[in-house]
matplotlib code that plots the C-alpha trace (Angstrom):
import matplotlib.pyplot as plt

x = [0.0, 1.2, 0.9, 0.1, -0.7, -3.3, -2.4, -4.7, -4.3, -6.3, -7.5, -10.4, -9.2, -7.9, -5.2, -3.6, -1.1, -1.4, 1.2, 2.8, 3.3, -0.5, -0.4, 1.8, 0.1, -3.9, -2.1, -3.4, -2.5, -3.0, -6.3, -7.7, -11.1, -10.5, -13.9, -13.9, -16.5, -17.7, -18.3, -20.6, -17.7, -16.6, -13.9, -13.1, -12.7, -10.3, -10.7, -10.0, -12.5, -15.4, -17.4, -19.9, -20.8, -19.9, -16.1, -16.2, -14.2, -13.4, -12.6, -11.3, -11.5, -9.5, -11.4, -10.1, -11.9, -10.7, -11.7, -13.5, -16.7, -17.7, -14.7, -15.4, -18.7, -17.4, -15.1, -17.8, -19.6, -16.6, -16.6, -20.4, -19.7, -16.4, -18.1, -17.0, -19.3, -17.9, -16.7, -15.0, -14.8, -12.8, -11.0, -8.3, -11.0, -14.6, -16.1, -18.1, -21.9, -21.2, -19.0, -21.5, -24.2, -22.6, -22.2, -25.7, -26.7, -24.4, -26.7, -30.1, -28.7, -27.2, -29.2, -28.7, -25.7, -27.1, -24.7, -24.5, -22.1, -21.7, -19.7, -17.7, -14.8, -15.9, -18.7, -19.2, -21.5, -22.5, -23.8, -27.6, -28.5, -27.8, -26.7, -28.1, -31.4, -31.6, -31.2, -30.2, -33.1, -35.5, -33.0, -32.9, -36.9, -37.1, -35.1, -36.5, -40.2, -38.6, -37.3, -40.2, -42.5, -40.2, -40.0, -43.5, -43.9, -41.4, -43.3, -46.5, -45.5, -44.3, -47.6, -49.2, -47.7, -47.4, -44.1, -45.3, -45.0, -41.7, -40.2, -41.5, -39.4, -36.0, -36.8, -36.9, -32.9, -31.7, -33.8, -32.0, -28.2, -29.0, -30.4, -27.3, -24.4, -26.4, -26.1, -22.1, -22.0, -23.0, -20.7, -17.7, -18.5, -18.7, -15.0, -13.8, -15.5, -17.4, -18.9, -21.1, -21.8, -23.2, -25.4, -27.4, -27.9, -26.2, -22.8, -20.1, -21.1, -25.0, -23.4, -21.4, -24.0, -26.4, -24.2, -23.2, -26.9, -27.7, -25.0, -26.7, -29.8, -28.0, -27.2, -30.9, -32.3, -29.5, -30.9, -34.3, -33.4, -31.7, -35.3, -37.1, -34.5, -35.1, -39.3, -39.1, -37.3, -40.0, -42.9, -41.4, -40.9, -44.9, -43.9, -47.2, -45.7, -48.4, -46.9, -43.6, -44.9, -46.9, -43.7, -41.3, -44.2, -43.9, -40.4, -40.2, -42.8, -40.7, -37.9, -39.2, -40.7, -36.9, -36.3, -38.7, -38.3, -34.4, -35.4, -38.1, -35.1, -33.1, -35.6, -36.7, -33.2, -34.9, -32.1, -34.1, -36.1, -32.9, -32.0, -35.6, -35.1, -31.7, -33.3, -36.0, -33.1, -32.5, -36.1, -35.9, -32.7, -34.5, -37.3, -35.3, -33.6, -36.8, -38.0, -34.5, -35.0, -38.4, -36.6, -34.2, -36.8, -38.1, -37.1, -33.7, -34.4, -36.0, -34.1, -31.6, -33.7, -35.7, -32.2, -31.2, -34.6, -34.5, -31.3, -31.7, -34.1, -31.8, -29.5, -32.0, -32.7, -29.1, -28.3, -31.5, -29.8, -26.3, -28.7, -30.2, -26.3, -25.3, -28.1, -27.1, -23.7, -24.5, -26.3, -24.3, -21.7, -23.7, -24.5]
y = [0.0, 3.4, 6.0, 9.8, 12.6, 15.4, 18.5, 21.8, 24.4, 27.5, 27.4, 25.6, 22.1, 19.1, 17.8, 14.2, 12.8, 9.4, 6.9, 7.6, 4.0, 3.9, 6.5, 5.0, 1.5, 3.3, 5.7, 8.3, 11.9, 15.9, 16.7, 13.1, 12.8, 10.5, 8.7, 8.6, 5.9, 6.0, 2.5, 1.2, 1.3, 4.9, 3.9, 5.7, 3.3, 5.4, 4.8, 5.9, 3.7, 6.1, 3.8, 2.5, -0.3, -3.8, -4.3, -6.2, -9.7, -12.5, -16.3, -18.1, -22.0, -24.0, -27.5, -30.7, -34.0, -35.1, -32.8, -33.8, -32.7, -32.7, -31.1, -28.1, -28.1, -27.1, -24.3, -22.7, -22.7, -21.3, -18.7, -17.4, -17.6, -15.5, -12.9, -13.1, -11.2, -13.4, -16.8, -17.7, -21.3, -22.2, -25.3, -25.7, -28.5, -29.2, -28.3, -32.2, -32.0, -33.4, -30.6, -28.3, -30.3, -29.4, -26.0, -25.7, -27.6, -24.7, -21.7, -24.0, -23.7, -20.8, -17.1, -14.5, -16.4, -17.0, -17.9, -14.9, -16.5, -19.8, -21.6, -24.8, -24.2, -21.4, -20.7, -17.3, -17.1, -13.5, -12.7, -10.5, -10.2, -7.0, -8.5, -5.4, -6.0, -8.9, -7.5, -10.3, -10.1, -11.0, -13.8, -15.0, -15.3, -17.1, -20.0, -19.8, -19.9, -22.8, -24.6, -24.3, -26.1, -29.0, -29.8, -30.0, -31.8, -34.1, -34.8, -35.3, -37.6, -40.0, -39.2, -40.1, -42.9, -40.7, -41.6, -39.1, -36.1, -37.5, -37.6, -34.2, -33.1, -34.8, -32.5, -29.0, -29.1, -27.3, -24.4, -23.8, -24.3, -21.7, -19.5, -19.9, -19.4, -16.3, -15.0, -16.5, -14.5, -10.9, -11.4, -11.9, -9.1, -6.8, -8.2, -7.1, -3.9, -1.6, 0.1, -2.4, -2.9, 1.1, 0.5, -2.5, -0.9, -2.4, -3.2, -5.7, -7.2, -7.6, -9.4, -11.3, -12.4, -13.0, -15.5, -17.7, -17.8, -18.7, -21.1, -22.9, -22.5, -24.7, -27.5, -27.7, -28.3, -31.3, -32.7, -32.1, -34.3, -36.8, -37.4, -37.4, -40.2, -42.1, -41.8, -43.5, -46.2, -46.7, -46.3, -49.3, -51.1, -50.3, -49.3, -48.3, -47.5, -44.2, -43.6, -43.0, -41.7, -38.6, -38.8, -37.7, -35.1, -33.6, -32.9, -31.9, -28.8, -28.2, -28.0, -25.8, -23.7, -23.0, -22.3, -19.9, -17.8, -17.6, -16.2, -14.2, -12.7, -11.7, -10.3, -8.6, -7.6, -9.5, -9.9, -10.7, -13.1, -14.7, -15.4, -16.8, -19.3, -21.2, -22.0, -24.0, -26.4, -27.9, -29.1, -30.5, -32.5, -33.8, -35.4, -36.8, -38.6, -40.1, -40.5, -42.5, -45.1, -46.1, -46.4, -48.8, -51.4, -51.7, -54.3, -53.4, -53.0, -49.9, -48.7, -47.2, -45.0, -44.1, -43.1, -41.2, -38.7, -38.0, -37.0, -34.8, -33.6, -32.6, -31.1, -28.9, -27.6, -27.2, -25.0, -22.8, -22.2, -21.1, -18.9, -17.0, -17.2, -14.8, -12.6, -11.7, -11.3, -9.0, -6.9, -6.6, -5.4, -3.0, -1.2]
z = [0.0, -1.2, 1.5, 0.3, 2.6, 1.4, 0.4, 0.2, -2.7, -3.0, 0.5, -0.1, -2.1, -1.2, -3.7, -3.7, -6.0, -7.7, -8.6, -11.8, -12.4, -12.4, -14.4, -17.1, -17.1, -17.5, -20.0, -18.7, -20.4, -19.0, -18.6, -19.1, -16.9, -14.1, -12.5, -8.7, -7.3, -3.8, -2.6, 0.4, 3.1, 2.6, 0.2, -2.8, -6.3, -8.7, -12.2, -15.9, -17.1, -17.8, -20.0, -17.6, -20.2, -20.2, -21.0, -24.0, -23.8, -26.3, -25.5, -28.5, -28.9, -31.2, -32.2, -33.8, -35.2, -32.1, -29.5, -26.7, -26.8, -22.8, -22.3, -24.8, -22.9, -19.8, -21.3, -22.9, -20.1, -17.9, -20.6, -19.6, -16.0, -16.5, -18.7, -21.6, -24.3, -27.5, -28.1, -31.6, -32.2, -35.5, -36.8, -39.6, -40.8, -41.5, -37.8, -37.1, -36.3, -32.9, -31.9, -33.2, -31.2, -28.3, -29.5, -29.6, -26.4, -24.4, -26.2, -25.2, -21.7, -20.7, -20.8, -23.6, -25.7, -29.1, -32.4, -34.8, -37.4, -38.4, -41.7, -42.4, -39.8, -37.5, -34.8, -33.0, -30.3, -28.8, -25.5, -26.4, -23.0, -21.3, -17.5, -15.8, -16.9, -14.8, -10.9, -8.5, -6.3, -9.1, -10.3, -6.5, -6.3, -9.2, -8.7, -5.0, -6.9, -9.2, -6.3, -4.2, -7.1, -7.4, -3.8, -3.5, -6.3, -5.4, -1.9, -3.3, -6.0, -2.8, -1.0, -4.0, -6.1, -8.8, -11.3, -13.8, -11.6, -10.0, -13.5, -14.2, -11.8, -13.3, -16.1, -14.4, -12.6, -15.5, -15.4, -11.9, -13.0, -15.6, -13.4, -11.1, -14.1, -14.5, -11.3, -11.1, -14.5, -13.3, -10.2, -11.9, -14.2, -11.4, -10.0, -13.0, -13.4, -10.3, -12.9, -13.8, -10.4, -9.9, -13.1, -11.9, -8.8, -6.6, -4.5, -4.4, -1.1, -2.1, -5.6, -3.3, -1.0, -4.2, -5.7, -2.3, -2.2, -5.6, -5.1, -2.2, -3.9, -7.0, -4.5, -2.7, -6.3, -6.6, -3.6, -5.0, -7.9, -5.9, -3.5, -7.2, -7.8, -4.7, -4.6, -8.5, -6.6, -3.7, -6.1, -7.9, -4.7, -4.2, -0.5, 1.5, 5.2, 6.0, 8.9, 7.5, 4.2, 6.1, 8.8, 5.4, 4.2, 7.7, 7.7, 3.9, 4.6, 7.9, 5.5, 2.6, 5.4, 6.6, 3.1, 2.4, 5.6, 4.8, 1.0, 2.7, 5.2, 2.1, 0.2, 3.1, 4.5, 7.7, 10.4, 12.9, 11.0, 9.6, 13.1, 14.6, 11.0, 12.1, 15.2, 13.7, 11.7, 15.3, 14.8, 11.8, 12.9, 15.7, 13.3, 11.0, 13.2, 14.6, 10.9, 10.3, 13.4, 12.4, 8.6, 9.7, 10.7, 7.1, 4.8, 3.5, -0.3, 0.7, 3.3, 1.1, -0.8, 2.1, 3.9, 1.2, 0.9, 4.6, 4.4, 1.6, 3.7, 5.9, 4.3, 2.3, 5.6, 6.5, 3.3, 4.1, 7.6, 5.6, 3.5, 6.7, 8.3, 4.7, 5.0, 8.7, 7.5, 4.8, 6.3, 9.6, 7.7, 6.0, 9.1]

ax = plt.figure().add_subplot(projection="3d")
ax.plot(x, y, z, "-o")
ax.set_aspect("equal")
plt.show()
């Protein structure tokens, strides 16, 4: 760290030099504007960026007949969640239908990238969605609506019998990953440049906060998918127990109810409420390991399966608690 001391000039201004290596590595020049940014803590963000649009980036990807297509997958998507606003794909050859297969499959899932150009040995995909039209409170709700929906679906398709809904459900995990590389995507933008944080309205610790939640939100709709798993199983098994059918229901409400009141806290900017919520997971514990000792007395080709929902169960609960713990963080230190 670079200590300056202020100077006054005129009487009435405050002057402060800045570091001339700075100076040379922004190529800065007389009488060039210089933005100052006040952040939340009373900090002051200099910069000679002025542009408060979008810094545009481009990831290039060289392909081969033999490149492995799963693998290419995952760098595109890396490329959303680390904002880049092009992605040129080219080959020396003939670019294979599979490779563009999956070239497509990464537009289908991700928000805003659509290809623009496309010929024999070249692909260029362009981000058309403008991030800061998409705050992360309305991102947040909607994978919290989204997730809500499945959960309950998932629970009454056990309550039920009913594979159809159960398999319904498989279907809908996507929706919520690319909700979450959206969220991952705006957060890294902002990293990179404060600007963009001042034009969606809001601040690096909220965008921090917003994607540890969407994060955890991510994983409760794995676990989701992993109870729709497990109640296919015991459908097929044609298990009847009531008791620890409507014993499961129980603790899944208690769980979504934990869920909703931690969302509810964030939206909310609830700390008190955030607090009363991680009490109730002690509850929920408490079942569930009633609900498990009556499990273990079943036969044992449906123990497993049974196992495994309550303690998704569990852990659904568990992340809801680590979503009230952020929201008291944030906004304790926003005080």
């Amino acid at each position: 760290m670079e200590i300056r001391r202020v100077q006054m000039t005129g009487g009435s201004s405050f002057i402060i030099t800045l570091p001339k290596d700075w100076i040379k590595t922004a190529n800065i020049q007389k009488n060039d504007p210089i933005g100052l940014l006040k952040q939340s803590d009373g900090t002051l963000l200099i910069t000679s960026k002025m542009n408060k649009e979008q810094l545009q980036r481009e990831k290039e990807f060289q392909v081969t007949p033999n490149t492995n297509n799963n693998y290419l997958l995952r760098k595109l998507i890396g490329s959303y969640i680390s904002g880049f606003n092009t992605i040129n794909i080219k080959s020396n050859k003939r670019i294979l239908p599979t490779t563009r297969l999956i070239v497509r499959q990464f537009t289908h899932t991700t928000i805003g990238q659509e290809i623009v150009e496309e010929s024999d040995n070249s692909i260029i995909i362009k981000d058309l969605l403008n991030p800061a039209e998409m705050p992360f409170n309305r991102t947040i709700k909607r994978m919290h609506i989204m997730i809500k929906g499945m959960y309950e679906d998932t629970i009454q398709s056990l309550k039920q019998n009913n594979k159809q809904l159960a398999e319904d459900v498989l279907t809908r995990d996507n929706e919520i990953d690319r909700l979450h590389w959206l969220v991952a995507r705006q957060h890294n933008i902002i990293l990179r440049n404060v600007n963009f944080a001042e034009k969606m309205g809001t601040t690096t610790n909220i965008a921090n906060t917003s994607f540890l939640i969407s994060r955890i939100l991510e994983r409760i709709g794995d676990h989701i998918i992993r109870i729709a798993k497990y109640v296919l199983d015991i459908i097929e098994n044609k298990f009847d127990d009531h008791v620890i059918i409507e014993r499961i229901d129980e603790a899944g409400n208690l769980s979504l109810s934990i869920l909703n009141k931690s969302i509810g806290s964030f939206s909310k900017k609830d700390i008190k409420e955030a607090n009363e919520n991680i009490e109730n997971v002690n509850i929920l514990l408490t079942e569930c390991d009633n609900i498990n000792k009556l499990v273990l007395k079943q036969d044992p080709s449906i123990t497993i399966s049974l196992g495994y929902i309550v303690e998704s169960i569990r852990r659904i609960g568990e992340y809801a608690e680590d979503i009230s713990e952020n929201v008291i963080n944030q906004l304790i230190g926003e005080e």
